[in-house]
N, C-alpha and C positions, 0 to 999 in steps of 0.2 A: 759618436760620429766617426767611428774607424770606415762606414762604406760607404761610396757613392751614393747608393742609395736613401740614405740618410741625407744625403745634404741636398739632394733631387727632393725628395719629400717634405724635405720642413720649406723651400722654396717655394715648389706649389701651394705649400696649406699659407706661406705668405702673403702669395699672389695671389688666394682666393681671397685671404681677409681683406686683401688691399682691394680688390674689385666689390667685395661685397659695401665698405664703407664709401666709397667712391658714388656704389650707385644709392647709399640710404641717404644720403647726404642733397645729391641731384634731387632725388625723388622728394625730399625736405621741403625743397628749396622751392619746386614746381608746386607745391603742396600749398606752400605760404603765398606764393602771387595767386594760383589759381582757387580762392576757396572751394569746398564744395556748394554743388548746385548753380554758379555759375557756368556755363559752357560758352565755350568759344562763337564768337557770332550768337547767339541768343541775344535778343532785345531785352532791353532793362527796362520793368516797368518801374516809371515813377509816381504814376497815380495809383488809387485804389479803385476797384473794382466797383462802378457803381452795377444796382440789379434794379430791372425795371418789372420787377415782378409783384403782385397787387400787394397793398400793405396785408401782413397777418393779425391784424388787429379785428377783421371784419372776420364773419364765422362763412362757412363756404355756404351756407342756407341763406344768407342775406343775400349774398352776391347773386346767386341765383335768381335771390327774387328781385332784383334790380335789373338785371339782365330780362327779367320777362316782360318786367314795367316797358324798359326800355322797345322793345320789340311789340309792344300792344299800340304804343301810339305811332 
């Protein structure tokens, strides 16, 4: 370290290390309250999802023929 320049240079590579942990740290921190897939204002559901769609238990030819029944009287 006889030049200025030396002591210029090892100062910035300082102040970059010291910015780069500064911001791994922030961003840690942001990381742990915010998990993923929540977002800010997004509704939280608490129920699950009910589906009103026919049961899969009937074959789609039944239904069919039930539907026609239904429409003959």
């Amino acid at each position: 370290m006889d030049d200025y320049r030396d002591l210029v240079s090892v100062s910035l590579t300082l102040l970059c290390a010291g910015i780069i942990l500064v911001a791994g740290q922030l961003y840690l921190e942001y990381r742990t309250a915010h998990p993923p897939g929540s977002a800010p204002g997004a509704p939280q559901i608490s129920a699950p999802m009910v589906s009103r769609a026919p049961s899969p238990q009937q074959d789609p030819a039944e239904r069919q023929q039930g539907r026609d029944k239904s429409h003959q009287t």
